[in-house]
Backbone bond lengths (Angstrom), bond angles and torsions (degrees), N, CA, C in turn:
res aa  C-N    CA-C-N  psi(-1)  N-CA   C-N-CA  omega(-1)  CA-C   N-CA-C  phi
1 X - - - 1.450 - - 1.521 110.45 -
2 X 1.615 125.69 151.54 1.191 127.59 -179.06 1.335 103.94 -108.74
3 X 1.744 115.58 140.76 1.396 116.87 161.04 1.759 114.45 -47.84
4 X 1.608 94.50 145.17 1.409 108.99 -158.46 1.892 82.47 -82.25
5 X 1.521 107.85 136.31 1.914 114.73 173.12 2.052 103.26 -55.84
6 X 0.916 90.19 122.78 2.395 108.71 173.69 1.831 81.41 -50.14
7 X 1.695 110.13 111.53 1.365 118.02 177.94 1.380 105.68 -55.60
8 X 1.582 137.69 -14.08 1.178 105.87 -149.15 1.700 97.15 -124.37
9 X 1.794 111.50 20.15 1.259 133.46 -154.55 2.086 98.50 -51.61
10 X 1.520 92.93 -34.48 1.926 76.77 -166.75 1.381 96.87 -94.78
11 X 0.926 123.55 10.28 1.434 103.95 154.94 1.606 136.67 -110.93
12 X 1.247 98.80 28.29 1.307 122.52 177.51 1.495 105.74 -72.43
13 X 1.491 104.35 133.71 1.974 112.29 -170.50 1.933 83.81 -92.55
14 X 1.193 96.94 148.18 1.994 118.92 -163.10 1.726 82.89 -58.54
15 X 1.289 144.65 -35.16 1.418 132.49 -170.03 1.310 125.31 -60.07
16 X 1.899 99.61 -12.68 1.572 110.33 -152.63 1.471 90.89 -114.88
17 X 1.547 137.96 -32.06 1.315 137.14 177.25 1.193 122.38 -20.95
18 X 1.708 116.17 -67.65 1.171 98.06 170.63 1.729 132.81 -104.24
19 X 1.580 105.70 57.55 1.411 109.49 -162.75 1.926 92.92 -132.86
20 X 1.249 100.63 -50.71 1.655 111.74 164.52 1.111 129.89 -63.91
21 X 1.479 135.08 111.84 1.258 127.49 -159.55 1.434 109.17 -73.19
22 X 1.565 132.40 150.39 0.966 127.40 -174.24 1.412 128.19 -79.73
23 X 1.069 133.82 14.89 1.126 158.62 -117.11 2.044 122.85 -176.07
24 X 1.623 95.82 130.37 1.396 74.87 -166.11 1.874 117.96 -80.42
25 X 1.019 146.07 137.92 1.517 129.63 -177.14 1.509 109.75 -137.42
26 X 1.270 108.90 169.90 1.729 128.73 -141.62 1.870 102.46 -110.44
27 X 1.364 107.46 90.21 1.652 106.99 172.32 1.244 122.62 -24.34
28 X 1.329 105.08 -52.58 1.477 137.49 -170.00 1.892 95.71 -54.97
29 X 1.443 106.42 -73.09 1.146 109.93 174.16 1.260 128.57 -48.45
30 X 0.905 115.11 -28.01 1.793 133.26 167.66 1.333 106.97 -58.27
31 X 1.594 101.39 -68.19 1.958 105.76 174.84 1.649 117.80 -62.81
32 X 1.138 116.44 41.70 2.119 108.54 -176.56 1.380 64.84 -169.82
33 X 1.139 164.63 43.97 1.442 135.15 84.80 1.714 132.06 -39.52
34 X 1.245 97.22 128.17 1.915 93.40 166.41 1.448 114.38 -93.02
35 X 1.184 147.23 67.01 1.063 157.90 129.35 1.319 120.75 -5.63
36 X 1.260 131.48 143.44 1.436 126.34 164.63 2.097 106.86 -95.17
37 X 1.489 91.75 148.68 1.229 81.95 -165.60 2.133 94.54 -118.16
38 X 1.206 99.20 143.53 1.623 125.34 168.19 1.380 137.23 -118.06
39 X 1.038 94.67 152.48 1.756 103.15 173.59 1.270 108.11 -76.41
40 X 1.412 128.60 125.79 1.739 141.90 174.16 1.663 97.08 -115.45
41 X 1.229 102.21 138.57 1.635 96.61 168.94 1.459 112.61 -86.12
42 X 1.041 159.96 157.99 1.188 165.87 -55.88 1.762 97.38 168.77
43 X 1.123 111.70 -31.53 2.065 125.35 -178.06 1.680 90.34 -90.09
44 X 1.605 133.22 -28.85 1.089 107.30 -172.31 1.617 107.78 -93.12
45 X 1.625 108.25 -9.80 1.531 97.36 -167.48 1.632 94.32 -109.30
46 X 1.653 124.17 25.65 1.358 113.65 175.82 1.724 117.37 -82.79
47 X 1.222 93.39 -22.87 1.898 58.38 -171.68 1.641 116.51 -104.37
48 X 1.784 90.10 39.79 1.790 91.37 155.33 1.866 116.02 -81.54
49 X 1.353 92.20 -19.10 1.627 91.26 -179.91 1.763 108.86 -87.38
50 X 1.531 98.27 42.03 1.554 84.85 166.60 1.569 82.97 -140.10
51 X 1.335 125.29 54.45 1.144 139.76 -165.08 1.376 119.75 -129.41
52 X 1.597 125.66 93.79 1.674 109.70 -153.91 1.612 127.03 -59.95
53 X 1.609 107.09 16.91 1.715 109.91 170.83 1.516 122.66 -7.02
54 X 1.283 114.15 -45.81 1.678 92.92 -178.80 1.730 109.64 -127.59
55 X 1.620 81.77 170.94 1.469 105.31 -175.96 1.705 128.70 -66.21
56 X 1.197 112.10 137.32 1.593 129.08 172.96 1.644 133.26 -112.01
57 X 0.934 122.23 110.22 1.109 94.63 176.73 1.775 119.61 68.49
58 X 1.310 107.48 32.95 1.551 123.97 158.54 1.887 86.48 72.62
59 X 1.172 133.77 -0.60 1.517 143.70 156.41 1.251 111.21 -65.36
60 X 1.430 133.66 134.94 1.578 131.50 166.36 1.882 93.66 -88.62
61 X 1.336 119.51 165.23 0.980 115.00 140.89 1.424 109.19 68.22
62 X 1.535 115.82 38.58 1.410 149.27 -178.43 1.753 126.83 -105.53
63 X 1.579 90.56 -44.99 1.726 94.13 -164.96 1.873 107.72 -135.84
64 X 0.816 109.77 125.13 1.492 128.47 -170.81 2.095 99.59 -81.35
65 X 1.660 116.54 121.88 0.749 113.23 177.05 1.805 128.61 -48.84
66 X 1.453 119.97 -7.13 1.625 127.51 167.10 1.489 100.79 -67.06
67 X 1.628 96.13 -52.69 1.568 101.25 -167.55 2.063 117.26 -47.12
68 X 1.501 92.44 -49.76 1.658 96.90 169.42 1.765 118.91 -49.77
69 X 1.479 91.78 -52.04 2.102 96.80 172.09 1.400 123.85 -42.89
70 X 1.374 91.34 -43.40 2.000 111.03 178.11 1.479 96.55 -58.95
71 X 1.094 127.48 -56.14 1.183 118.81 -136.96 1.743 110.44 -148.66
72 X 1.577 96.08 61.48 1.866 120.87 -155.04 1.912 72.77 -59.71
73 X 1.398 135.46 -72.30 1.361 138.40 -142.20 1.836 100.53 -63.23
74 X 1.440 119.78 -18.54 1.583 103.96 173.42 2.022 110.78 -89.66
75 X 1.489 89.03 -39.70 1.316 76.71 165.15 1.642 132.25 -124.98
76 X 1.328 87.58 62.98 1.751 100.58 174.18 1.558 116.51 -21.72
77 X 1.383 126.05 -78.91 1.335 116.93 169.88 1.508 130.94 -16.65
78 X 1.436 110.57 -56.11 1.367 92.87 -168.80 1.430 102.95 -88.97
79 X 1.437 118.92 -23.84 1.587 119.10 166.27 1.510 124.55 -43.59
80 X 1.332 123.40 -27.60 1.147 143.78 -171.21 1.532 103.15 -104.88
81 X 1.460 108.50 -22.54 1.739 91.20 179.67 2.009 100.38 -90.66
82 X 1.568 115.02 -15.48 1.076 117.68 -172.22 1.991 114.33 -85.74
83 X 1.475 94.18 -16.07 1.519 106.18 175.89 1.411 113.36 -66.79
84 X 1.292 89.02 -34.95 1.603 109.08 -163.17 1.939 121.78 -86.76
85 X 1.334 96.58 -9.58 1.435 143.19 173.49 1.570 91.67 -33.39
86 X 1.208 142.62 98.47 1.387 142.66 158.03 1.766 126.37 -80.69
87 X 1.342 90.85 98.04 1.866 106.59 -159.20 1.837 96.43 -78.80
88 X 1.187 104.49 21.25 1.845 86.57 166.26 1.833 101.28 -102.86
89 X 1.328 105.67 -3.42 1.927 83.80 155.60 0.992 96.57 -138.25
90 X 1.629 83.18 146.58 1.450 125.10 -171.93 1.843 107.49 -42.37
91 X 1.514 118.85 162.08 1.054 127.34 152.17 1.653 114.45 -77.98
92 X 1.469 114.97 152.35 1.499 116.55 175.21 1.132 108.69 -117.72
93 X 1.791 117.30 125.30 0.906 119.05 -168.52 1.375 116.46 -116.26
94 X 1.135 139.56 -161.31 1.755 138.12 167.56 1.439 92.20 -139.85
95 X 1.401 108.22 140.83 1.457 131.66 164.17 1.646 122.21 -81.78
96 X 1.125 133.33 65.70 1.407 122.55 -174.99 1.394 114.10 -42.07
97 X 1.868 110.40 160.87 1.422 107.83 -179.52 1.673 104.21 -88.55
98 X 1.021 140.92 42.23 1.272 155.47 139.81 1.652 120.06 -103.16
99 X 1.124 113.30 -3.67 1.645 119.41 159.65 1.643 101.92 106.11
100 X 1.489 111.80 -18.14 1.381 108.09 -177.10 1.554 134.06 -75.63
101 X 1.100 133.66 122.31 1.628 137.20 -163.88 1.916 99.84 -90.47
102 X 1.124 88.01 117.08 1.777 108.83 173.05 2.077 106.70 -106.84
103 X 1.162 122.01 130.74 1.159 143.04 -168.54 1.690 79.95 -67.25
104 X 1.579 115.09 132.71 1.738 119.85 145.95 1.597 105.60 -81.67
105 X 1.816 95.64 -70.92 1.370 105.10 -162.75 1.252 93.07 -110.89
106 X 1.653 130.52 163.16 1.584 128.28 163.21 1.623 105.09 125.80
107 X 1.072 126.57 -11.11 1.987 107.67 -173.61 1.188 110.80 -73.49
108 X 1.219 113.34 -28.98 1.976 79.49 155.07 1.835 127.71 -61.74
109 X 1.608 80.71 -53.22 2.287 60.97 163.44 0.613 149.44 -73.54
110 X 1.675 128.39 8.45 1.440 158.09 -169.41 1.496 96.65 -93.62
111 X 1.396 107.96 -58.21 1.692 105.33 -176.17 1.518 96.43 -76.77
112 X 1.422 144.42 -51.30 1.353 132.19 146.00 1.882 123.22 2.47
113 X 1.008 84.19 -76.13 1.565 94.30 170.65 1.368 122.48 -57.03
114 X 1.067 116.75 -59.38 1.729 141.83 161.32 1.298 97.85 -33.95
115 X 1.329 125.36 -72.94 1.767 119.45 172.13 1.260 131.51 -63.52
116 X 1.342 123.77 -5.33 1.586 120.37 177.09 1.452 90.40 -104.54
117 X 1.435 130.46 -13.38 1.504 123.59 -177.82 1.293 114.53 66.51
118 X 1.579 102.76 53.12 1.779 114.85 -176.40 1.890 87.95 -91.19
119 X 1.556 99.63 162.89 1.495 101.27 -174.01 1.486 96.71 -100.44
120 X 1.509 124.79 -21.24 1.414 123.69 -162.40 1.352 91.37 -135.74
121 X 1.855 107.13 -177.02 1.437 113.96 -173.94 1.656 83.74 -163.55
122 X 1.051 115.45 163.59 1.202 129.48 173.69 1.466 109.16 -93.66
123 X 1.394 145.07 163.85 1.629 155.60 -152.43 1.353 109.62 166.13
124 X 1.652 99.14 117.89 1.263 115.34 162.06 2.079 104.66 -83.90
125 X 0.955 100.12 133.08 1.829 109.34 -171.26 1.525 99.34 -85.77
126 X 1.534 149.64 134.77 1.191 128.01 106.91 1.262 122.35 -103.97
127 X 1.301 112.73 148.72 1.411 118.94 -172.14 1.174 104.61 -84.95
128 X 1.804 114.40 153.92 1.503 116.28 161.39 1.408 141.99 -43.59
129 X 1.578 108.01 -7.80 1.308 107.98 -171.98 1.471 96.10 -87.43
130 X 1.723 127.51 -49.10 1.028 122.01 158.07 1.579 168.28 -75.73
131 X 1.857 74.15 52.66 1.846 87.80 -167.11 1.510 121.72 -97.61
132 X 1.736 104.89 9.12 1.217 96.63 171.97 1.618 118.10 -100.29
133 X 1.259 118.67 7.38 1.693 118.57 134.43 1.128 113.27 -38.64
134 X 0.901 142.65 -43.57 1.623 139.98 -159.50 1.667 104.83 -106.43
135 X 1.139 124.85 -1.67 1.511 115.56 -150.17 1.886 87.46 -92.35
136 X 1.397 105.69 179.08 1.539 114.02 -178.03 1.654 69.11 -137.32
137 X 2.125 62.47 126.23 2.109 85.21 161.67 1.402 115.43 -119.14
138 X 1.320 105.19 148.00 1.675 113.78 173.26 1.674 102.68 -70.65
């Protein structure tokens, strides 16, 4: 079976190409992983939150988690889903085969973290080799 194509692949803004997996995959499946989990500092995983990840205005791929911090009263929602951000689990991350760690699940606790001015965060790791656990197949 082939991984099912990330539905929302052409509308990906050029910042997100290589940060969004190409491919669609299963939260669920992500969370019933046993993962080993680490300390990431918080300075190495910042400047995904200048990364337009979420939606505006019925738009995906609109508003960069700084942009929400700036400006908690335009976008209340996600400000309020990031307040609410519960930092006793870990963020899940992926290990690229270039050494670099891209956020799966977690930007609200990333900007969470980012706003209480924690130096570290906790991270469950999977590596690239094992991402087709997680993948959705046709």
């Amino acid at each position: 079976m082939r991984r099912e194509p990330f539905p929302l692949l052409s509308e990906l803004p050029p910042e997100l190409k290589n940060v969004i997996l190409d491919f669609h995959w299963d939260v669920a499946l992500l969370h019933r992983l046993e993962l080993p989990v680490v300390e990431l500092r918080v300075a190495e995983l910042a400047w995904q939150l200048r990364l337009p990840f979420w939606a505006w205005d019925g738009r995906p791929f609109q508003v960069t988690p700084l942009e929400v911090a700036a400006e908690p009263e335009v976008y209340a929602e996600q400000y309020a889903r990031t307040m609410a951000a519960d930092l006793r689990y870990p963020l899940d991350v992926v290990r690229r085969p270039d050494g670099r760690i891209t956020i799966l699940d977690g930007v609200h606790r990333l900007l969470r973290a980012h706003l209480d001015r924690l130096e570290s965060v906790r991270a469950r790791v999977l590596e690239w080799e094992e991402l087709d656990a997680i993948a959705v197949r046709r």
